[in-house]
LOKE-526890 format. One record per atom (N, C-alpha, C): residue number from 0; residue in one letter; atom name; x, y, z negated. Coordinates in Angstrom, 2 decimals, m for minus. Example, Ala and Ser with C-alpha at 12.3 -4.5 7.8 and 13.67 -1.06 7.14 Angstrom:
% residues 2
> 0;A;N;13.19;m5.69;m7.80
> 0;A;CA;12.30;m4.50;m7.80
> 0;A;C;13.20;m3.30;m7.80
> 1;S;N;12.85;m2.25;m7.08
> 1;S;CA;13.67;m1.06;m7.14
> 1;S;C;12.90;0.03;m7.87
***
This chain:
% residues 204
> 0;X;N;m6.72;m15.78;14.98
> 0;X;CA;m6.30;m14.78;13.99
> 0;X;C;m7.11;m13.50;14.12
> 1;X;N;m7.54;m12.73;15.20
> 1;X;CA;m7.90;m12.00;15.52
> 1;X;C;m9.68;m12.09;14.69
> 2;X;N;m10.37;m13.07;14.71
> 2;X;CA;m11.47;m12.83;14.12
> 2;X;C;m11.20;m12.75;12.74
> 3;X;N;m10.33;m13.79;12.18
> 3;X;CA;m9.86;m13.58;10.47
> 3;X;C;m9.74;m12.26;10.64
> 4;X;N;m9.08;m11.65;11.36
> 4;X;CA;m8.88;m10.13;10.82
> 4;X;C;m9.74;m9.34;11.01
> 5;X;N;m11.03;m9.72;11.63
> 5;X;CA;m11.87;m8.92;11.79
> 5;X;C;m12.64;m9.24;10.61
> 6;X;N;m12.91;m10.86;10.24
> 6;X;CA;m13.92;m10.89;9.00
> 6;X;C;m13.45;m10.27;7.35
> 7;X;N;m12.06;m10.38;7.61
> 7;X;CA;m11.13;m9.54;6.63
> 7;X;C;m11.77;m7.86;6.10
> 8;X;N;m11.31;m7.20;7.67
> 8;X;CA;m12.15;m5.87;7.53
> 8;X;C;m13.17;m5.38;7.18
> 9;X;N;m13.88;m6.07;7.64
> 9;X;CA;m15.25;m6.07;7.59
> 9;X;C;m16.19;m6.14;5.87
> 10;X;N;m15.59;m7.37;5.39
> 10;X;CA;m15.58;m7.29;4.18
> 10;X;C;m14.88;m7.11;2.80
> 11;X;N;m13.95;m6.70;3.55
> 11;X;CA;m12.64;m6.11;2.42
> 11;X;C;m13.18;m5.46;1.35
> 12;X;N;m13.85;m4.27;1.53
> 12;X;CA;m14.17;m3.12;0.71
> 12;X;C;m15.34;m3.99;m0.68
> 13;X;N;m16.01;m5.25;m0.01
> 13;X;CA;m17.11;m5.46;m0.92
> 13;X;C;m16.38;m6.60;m1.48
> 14;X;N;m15.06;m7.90;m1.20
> 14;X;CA;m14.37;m8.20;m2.06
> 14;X;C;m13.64;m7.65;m2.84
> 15;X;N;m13.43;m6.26;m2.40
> 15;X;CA;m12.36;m5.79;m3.90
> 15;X;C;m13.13;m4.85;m4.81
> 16;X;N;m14.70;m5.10;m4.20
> 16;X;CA;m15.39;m4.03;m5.55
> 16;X;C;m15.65;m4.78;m6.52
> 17;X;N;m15.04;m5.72;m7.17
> 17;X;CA;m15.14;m6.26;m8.21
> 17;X;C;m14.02;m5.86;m8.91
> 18;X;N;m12.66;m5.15;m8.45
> 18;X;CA;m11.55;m4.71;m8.80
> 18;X;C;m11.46;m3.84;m9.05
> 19;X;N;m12.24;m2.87;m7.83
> 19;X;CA;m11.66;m1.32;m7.23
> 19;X;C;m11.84;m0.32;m8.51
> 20;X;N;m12.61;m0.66;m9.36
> 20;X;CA;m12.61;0.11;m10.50
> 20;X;C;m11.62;0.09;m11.55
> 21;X;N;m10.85;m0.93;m11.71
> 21;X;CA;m9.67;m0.94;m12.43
> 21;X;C;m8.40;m0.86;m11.22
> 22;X;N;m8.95;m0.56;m10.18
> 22;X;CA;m7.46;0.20;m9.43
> 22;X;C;m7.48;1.32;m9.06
> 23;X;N;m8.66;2.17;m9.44
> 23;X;CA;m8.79;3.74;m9.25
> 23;X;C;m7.89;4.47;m10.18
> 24;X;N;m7.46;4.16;m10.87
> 24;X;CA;m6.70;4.94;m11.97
> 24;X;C;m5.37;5.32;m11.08
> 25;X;N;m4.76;3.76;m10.28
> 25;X;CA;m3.30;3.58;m9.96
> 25;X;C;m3.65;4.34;m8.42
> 26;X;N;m4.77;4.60;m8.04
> 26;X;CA;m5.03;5.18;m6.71
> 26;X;C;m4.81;6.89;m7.15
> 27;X;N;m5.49;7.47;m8.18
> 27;X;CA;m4.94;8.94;m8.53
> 27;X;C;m3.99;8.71;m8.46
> 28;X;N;m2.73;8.00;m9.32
> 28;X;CA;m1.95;7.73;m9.35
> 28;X;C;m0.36;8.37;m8.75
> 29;X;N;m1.19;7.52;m7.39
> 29;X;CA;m0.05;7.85;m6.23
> 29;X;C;m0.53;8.86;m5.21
> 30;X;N;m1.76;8.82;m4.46
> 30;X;CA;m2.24;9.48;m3.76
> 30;X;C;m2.75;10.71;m3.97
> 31;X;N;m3.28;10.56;m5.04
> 31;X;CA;m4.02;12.05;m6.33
> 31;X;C;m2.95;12.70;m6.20
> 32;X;N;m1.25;12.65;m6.42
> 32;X;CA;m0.04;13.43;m6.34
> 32;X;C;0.40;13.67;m5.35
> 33;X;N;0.40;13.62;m4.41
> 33;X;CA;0.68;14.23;m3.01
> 33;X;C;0.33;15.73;m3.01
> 34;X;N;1.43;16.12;m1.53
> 34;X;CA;1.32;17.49;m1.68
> 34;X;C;2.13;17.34;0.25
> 35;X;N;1.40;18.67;0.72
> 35;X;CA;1.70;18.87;2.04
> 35;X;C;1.39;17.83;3.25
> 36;X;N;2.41;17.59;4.23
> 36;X;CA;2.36;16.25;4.88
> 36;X;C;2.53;14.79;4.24
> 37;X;N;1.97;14.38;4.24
> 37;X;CA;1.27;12.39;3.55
> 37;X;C;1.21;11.92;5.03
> 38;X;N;2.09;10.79;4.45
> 38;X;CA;1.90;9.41;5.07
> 38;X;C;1.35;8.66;4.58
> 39;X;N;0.44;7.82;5.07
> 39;X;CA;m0.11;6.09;4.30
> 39;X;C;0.48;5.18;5.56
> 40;X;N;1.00;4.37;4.52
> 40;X;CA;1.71;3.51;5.58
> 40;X;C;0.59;1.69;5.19
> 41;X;N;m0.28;1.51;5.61
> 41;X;CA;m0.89;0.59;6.05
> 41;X;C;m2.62;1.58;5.54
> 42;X;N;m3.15;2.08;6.35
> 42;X;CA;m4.38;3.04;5.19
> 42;X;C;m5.64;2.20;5.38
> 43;X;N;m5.43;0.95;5.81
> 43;X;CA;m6.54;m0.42;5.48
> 43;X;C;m8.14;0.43;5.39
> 44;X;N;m8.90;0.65;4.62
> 44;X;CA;m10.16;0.82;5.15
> 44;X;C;m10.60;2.20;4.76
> 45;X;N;m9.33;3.00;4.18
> 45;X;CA;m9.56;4.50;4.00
> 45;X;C;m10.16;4.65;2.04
> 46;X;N;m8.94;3.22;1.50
> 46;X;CA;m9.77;3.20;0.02
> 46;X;C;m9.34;4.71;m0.96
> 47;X;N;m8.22;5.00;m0.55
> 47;X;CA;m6.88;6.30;m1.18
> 47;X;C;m7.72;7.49;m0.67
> 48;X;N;m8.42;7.46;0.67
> 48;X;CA;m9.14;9.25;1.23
> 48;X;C;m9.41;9.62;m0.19
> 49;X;N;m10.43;9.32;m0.85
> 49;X;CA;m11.51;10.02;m1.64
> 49;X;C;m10.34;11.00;m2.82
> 50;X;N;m9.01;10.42;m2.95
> 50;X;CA;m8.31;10.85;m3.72
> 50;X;C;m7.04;11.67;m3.07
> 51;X;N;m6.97;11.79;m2.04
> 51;X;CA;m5.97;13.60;m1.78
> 51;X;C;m6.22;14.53;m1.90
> 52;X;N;m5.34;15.26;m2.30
> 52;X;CA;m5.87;16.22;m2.08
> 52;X;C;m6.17;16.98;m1.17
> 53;X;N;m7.31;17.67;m1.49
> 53;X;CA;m7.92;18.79;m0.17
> 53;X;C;m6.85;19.55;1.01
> 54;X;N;m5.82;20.29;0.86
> 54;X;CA;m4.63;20.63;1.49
> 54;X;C;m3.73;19.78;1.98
> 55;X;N;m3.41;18.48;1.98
> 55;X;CA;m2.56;17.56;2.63
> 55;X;C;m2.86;17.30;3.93
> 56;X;N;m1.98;17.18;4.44
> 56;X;CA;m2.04;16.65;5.45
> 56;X;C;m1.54;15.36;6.46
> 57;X;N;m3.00;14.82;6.74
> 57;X;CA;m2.81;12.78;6.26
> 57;X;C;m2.52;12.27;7.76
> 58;X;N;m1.32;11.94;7.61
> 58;X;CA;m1.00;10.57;8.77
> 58;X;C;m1.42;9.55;8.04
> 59;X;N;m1.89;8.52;8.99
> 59;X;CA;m1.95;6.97;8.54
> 59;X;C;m1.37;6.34;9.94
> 60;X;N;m0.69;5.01;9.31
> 60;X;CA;m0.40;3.88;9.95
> 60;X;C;m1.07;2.54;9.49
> 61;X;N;m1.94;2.08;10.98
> 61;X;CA;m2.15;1.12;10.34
> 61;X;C;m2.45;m0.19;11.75
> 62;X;N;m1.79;m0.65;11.93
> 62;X;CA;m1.66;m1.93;12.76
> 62;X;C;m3.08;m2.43;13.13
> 63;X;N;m3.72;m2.58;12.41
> 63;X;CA;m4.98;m3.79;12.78
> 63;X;C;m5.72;m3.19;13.15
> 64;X;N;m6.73;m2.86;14.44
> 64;X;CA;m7.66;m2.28;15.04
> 64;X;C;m9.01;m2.65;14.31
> 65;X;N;m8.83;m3.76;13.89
> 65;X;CA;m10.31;m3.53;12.68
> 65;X;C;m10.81;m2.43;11.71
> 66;X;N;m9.25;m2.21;11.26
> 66;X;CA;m9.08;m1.10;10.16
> 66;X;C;m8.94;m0.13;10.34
> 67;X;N;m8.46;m0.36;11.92
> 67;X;CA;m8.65;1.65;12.31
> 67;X;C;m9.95;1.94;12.11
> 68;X;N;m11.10;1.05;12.50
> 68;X;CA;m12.14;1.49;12.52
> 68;X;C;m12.91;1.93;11.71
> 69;X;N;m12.82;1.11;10.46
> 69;X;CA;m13.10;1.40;9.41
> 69;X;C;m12.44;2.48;8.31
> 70;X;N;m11.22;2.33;8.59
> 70;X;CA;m10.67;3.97;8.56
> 70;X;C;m11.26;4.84;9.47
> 71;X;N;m11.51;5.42;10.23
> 71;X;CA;m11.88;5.79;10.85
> 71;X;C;m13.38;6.52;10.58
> 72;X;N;m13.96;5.56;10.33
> 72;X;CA;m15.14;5.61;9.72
> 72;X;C;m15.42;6.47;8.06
> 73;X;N;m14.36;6.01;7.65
> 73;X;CA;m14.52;6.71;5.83
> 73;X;C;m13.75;7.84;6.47
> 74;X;N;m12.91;8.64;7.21
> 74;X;CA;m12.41;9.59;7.28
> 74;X;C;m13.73;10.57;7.76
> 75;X;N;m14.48;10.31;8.20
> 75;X;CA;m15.37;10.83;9.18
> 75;X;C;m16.14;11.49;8.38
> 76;X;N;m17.12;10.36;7.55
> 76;X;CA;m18.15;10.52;6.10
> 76;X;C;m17.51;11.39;5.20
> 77;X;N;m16.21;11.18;5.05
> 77;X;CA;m15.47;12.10;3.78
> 77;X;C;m15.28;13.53;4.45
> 78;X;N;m15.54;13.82;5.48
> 78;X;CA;m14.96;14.97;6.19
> 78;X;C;m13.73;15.44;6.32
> 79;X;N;m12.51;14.65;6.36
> 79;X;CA;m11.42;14.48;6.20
> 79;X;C;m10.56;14.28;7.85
> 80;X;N;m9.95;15.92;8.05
> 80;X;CA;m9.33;15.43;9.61
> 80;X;C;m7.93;14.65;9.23
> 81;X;N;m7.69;13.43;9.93
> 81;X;CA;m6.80;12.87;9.60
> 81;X;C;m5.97;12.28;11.26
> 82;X;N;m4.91;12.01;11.38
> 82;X;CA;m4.67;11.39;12.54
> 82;X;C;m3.59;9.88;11.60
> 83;X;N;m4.27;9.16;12.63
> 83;X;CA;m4.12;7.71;12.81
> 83;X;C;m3.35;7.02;14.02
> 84;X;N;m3.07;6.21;13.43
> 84;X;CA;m1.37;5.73;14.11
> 84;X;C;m1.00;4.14;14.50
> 85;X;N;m1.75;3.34;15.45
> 85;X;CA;m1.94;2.45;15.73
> 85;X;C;m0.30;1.33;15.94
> 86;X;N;0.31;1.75;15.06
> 86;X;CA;1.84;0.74;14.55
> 86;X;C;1.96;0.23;13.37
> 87;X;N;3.37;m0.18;13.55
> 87;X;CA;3.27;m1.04;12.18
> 87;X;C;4.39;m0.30;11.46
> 88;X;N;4.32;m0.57;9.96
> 88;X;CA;5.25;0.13;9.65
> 88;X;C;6.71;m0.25;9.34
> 89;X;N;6.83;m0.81;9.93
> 89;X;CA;8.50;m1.35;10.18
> 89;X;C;9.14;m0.81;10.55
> 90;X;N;9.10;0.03;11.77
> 90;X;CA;9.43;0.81;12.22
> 90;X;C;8.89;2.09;13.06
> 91;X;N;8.59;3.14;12.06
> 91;X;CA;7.95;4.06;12.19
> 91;X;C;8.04;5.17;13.45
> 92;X;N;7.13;5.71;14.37
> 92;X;CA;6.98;6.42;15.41
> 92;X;C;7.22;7.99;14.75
> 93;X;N;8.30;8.38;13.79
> 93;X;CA;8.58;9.27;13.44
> 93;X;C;9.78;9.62;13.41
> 94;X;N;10.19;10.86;13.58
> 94;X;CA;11.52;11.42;13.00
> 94;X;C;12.16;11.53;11.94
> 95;X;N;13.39;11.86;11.74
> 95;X;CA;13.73;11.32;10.29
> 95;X;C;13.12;13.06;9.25
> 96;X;N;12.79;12.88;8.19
> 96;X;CA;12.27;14.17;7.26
> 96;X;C;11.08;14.81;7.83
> 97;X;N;10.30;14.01;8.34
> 97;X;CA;8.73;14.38;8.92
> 97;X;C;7.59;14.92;7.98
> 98;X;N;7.76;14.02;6.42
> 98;X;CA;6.79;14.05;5.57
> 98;X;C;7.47;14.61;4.49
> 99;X;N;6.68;14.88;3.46
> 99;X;CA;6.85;15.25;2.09
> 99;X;C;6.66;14.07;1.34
> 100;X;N;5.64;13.69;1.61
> 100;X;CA;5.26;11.94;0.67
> 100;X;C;4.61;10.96;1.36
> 101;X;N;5.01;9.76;1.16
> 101;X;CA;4.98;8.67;1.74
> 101;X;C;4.00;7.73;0.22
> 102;X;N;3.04;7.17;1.20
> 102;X;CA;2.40;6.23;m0.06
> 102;X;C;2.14;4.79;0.61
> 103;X;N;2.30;3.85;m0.46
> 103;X;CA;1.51;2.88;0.15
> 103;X;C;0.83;2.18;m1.27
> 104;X;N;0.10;1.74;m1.10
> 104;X;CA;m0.92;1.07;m1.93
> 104;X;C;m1.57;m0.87;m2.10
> 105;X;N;m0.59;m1.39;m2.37
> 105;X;CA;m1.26;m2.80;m1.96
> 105;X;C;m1.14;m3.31;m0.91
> 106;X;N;m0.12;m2.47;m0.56
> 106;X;CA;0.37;m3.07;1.30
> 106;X;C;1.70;m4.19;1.93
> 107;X;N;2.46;m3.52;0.37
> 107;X;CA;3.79;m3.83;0.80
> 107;X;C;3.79;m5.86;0.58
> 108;X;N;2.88;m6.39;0.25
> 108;X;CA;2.42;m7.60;0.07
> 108;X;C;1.33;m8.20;1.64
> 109;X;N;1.53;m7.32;2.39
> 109;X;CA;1.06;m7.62;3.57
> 109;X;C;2.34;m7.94;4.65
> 110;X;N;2.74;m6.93;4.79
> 110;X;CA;4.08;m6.22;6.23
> 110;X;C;4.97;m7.57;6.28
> 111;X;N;4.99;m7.70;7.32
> 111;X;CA;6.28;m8.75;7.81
> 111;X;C;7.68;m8.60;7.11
> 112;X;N;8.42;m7.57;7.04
> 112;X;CA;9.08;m7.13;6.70
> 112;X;C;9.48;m5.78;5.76
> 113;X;N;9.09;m6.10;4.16
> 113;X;CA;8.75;m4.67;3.04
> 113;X;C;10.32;m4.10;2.91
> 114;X;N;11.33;m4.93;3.13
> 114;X;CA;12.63;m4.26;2.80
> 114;X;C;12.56;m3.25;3.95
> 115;X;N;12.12;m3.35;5.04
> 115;X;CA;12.23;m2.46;6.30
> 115;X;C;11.23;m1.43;6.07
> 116;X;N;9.95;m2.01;5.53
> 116;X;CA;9.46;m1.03;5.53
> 116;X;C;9.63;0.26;4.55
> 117;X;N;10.02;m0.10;3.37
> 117;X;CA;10.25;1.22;2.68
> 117;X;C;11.64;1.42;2.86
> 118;X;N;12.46;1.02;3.81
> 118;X;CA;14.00;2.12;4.51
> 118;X;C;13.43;3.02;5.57
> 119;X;N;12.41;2.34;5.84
> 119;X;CA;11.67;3.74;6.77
> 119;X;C;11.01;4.43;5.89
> 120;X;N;10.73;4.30;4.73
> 120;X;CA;9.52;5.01;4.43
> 120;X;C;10.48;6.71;4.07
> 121;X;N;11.67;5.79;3.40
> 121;X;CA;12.80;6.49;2.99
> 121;X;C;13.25;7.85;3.94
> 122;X;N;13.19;6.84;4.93
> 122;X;CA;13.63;7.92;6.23
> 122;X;C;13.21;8.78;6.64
> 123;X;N;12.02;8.75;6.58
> 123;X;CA;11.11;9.54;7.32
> 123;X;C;10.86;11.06;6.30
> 124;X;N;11.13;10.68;4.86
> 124;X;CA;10.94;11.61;4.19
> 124;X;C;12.00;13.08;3.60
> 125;X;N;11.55;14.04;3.45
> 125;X;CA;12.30;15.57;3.57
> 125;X;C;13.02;15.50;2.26
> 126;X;N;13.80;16.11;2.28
> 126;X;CA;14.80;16.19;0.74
> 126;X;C;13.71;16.62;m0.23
> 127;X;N;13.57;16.11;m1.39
> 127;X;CA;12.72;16.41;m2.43
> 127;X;C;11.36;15.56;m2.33
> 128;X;N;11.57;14.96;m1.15
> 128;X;CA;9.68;14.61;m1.35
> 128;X;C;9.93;13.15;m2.00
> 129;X;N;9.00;12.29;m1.84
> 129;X;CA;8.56;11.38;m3.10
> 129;X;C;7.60;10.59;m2.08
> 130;X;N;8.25;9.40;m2.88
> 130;X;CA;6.97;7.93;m2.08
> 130;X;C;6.83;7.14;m3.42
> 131;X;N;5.42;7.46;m3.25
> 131;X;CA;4.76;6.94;m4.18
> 131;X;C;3.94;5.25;m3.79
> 132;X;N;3.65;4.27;m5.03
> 132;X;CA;3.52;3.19;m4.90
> 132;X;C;3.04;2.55;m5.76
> 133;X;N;1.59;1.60;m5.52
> 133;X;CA;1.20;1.09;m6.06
> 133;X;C;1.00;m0.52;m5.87
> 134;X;N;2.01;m1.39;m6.00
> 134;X;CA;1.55;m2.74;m5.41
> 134;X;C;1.57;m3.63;m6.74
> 135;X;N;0.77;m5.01;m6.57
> 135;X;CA;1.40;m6.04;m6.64
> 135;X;C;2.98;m6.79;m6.42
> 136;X;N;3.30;m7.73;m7.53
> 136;X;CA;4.35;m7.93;m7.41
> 136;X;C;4.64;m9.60;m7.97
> 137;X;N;5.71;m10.31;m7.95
> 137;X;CA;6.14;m11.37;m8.09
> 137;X;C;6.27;m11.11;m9.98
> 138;X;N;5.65;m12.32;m10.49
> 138;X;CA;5.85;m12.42;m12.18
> 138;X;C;7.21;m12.59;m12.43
> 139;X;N;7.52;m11.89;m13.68
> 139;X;CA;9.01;m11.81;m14.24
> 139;X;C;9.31;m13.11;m14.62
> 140;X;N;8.00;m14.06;m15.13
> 140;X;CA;7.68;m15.02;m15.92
> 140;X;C;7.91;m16.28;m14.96
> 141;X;N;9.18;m17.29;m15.68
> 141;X;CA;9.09;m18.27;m15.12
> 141;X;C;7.48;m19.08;m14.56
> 142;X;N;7.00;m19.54;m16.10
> 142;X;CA;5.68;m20.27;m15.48
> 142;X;C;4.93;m19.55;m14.85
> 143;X;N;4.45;m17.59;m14.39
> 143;X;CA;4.08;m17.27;m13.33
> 143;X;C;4.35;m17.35;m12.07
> 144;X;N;5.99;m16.74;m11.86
> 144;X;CA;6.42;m17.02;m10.65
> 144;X;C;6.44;m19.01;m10.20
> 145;X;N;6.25;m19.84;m10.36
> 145;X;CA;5.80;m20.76;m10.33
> 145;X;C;4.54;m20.77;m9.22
> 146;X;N;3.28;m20.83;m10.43
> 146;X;CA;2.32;m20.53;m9.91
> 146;X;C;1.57;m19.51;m8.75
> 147;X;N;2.59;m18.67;m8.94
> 147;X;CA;2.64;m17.88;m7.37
> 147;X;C;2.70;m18.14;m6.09
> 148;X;N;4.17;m19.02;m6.71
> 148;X;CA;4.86;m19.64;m5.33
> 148;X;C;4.00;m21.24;m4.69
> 149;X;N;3.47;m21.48;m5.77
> 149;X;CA;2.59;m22.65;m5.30
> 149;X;C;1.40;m21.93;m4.62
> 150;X;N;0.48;m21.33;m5.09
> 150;X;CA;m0.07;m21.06;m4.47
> 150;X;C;m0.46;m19.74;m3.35
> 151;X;N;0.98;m19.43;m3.00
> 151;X;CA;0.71;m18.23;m2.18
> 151;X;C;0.97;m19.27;m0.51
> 152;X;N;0.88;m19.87;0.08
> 152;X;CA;0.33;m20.37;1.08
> 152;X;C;m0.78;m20.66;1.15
> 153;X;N;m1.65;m21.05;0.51
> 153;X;CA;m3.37;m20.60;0.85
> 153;X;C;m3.66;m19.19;0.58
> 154;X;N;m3.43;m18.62;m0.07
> 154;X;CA;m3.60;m17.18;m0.68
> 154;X;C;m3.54;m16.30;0.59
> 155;X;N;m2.40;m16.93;1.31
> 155;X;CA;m1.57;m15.82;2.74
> 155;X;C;m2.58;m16.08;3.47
> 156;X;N;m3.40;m17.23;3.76
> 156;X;CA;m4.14;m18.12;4.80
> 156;X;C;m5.57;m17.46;4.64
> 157;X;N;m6.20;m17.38;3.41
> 157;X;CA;m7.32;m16.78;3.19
> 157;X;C;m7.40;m15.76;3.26
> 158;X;N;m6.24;m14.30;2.50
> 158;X;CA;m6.23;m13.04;3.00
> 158;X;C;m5.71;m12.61;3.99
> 159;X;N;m5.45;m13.59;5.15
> 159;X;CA;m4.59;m12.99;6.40
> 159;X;C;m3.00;m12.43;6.46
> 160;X;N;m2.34;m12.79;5.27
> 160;X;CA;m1.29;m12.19;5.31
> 160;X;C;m0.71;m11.75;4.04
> 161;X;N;m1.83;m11.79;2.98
> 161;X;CA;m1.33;m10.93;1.57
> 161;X;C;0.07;m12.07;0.58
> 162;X;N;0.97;m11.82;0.54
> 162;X;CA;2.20;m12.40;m0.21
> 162;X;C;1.74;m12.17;m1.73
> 163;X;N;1.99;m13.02;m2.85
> 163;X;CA;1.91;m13.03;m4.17
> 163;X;C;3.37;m12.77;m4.82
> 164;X;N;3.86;m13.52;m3.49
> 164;X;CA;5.42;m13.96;m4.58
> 164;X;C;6.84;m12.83;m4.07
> 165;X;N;6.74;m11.44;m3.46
> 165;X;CA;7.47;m10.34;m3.46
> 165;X;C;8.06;m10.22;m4.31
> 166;X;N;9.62;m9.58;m4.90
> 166;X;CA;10.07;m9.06;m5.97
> 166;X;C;9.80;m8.10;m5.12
> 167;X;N;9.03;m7.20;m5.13
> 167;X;CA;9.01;m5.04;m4.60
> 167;X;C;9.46;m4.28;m5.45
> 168;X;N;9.84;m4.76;m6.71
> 168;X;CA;10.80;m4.26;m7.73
> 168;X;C;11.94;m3.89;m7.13
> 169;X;N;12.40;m5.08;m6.87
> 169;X;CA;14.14;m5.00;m5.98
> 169;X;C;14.22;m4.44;m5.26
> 170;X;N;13.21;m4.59;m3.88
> 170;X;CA;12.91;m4.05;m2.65
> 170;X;C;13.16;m2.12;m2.87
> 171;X;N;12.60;m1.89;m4.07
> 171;X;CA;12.21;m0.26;m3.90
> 171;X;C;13.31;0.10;m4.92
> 172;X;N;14.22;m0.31;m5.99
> 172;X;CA;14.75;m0.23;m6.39
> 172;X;C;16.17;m0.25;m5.75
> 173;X;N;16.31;m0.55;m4.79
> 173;X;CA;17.45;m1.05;m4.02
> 173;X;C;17.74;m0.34;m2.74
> 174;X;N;16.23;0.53;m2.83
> 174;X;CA;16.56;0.91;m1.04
> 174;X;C;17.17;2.41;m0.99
> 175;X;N;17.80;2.92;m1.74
> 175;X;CA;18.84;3.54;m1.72
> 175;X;C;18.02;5.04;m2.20
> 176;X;N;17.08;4.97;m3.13
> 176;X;CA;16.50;6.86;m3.54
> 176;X;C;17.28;7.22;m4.70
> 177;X;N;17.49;8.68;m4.37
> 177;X;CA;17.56;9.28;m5.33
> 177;X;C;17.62;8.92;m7.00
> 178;X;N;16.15;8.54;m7.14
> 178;X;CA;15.23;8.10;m8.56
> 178;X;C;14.33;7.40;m8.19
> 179;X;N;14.07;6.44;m9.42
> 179;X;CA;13.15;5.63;m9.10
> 179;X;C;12.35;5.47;m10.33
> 180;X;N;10.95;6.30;m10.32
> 180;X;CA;10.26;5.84;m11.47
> 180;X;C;9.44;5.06;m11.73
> 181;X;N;9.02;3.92;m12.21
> 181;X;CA;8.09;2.92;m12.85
> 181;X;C;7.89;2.61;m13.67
> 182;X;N;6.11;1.95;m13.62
> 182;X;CA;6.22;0.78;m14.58
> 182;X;C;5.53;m0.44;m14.49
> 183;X;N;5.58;m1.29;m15.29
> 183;X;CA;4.91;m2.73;m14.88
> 183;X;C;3.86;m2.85;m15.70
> 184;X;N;3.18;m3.73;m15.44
> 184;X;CA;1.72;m4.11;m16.21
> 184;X;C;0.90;m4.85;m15.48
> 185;X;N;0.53;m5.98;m16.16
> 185;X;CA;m0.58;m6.85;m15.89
> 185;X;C;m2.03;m6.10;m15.66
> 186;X;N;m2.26;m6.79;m14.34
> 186;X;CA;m3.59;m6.16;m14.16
> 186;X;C;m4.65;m7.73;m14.29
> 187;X;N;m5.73;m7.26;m15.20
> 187;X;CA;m6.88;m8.31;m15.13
> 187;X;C;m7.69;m8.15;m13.89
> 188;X;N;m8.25;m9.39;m13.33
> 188;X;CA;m9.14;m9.52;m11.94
> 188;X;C;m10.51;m9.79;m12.92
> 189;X;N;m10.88;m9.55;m13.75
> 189;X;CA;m12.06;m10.03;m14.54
> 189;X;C;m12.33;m11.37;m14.73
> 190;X;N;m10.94;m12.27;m14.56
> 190;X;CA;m10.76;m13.83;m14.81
> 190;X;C;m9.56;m13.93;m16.11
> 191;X;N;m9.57;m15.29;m16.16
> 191;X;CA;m8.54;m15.73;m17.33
> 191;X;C;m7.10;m15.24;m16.73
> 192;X;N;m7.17;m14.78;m15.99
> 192;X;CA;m5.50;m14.85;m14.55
> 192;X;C;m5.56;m13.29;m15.26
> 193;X;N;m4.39;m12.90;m14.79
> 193;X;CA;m3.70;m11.30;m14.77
> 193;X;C;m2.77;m10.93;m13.64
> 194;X;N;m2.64;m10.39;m12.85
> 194;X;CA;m1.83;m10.31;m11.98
> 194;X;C;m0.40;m9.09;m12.02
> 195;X;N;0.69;m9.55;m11.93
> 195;X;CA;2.04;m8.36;m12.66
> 195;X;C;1.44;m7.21;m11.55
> 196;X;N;1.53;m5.99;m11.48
> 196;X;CA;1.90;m4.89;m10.90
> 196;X;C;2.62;m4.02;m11.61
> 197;X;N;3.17;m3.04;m10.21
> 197;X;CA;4.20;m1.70;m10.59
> 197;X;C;3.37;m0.32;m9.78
> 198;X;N;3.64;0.83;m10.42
> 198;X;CA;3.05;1.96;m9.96
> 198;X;C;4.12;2.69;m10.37
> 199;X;N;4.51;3.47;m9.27
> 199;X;CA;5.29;5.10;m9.85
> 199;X;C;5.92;5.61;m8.53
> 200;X;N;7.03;6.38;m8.19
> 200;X;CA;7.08;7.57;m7.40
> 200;X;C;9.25;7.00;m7.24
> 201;X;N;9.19;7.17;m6.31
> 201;X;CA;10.83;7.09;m5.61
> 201;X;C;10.82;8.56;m5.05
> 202;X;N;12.05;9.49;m5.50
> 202;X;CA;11.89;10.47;m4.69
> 202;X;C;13.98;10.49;m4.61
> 203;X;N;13.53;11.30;m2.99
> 203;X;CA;14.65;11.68;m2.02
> 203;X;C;15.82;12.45;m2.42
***
């Protein structure tokens, strides 16, 4: 497993540049809106830096020592002081109301456990602040969710971990905020396929 996750890292950034341009929009999105202390709760190869703002101030969590590095690396080039946080986010090395905003981006289709992870994300955050979110998600659509579920065991196997078939609808809808704003929409991969996603902001 350990080399998958290294060949993962390594070339992450140049498999999703066939995407990354139709997911820059949903990256302002969430990250572009931040304000004060930010969390990224999985910050994978540092794709969200280029979009905080200048005044925040960025924790990341991110489990896989491949990706620290490479985080690590885009924090450096961007000139961006950031501290990095070698856990997972299940259960977060924080106090409760630490942050202002909590983001994650395409992650919550990774984590062992996403219901846990955004009750922490919950937790961790100050009255008023906001966790923002951009993932993939399970099709509303019978004959999608289908095809999901068939093929998200190779899918998990080839990306190391990435889930197709999540409801994160429920998950973030359920985990007890304030408000919960979204919306859904098919995203094209530049194939005949479309994949459902949700983007918008849960605040405290």
């Amino acid at each position: 497993m350990s080399i998958s996750k290294w060949l993962f890292a390594t070339w992450y950034d140049l498999l999703n540049a066939g995407v990354e341009g139709r997911v820059i929009p949903y990256r302002k999105e969430t990250a572009g809106r931040t304000w004060g202390d930010v969390l990224e709760i999985g910050g994978g190869t540092g794709a969200n830096l280029p979009y905080y703002p200048d005044r925040t101030r960025l924790t990341f969590i991110e489990p896989d020592k491949h990706m620290v590095k490479r985080l690590t690396r885009t924090a450096s080039k961007l000139g961006r002081d950031v501290r990095i946080v070698q856990e997972a986010g299940e259960k977060l090395p924080f106090a409760d109301r630490s942050f202002d905003c909590v983001v994650t981006t395409l992650v919550l289709c990774m984590v062992h456990d996403h219901d846990g992870v955004v009750r922490e994300a919950r937790r961790v955050l100050r009255p008023g602040g906001a966790f923002f979110f951009y993932e993939h998600v399970v099709s509303p659509r019978t004959a999608g969710r289908w095809w999901q579920n068939k093929l998200n065991p190779t899918w998990k196997f080839l990306t190391t971990g990435c889930n197709l078939n999540r409801d994160l609808t429920a998950t973030i809808r359920n985990a007890g905020f304030r408000e919960v704003e979204m919306r859904s929409f098919d995203l094209s991969v530049g194939l005949p396929v479309t994949i459902p996603n949700i983007v918008g902001v849960a605040r405290v």
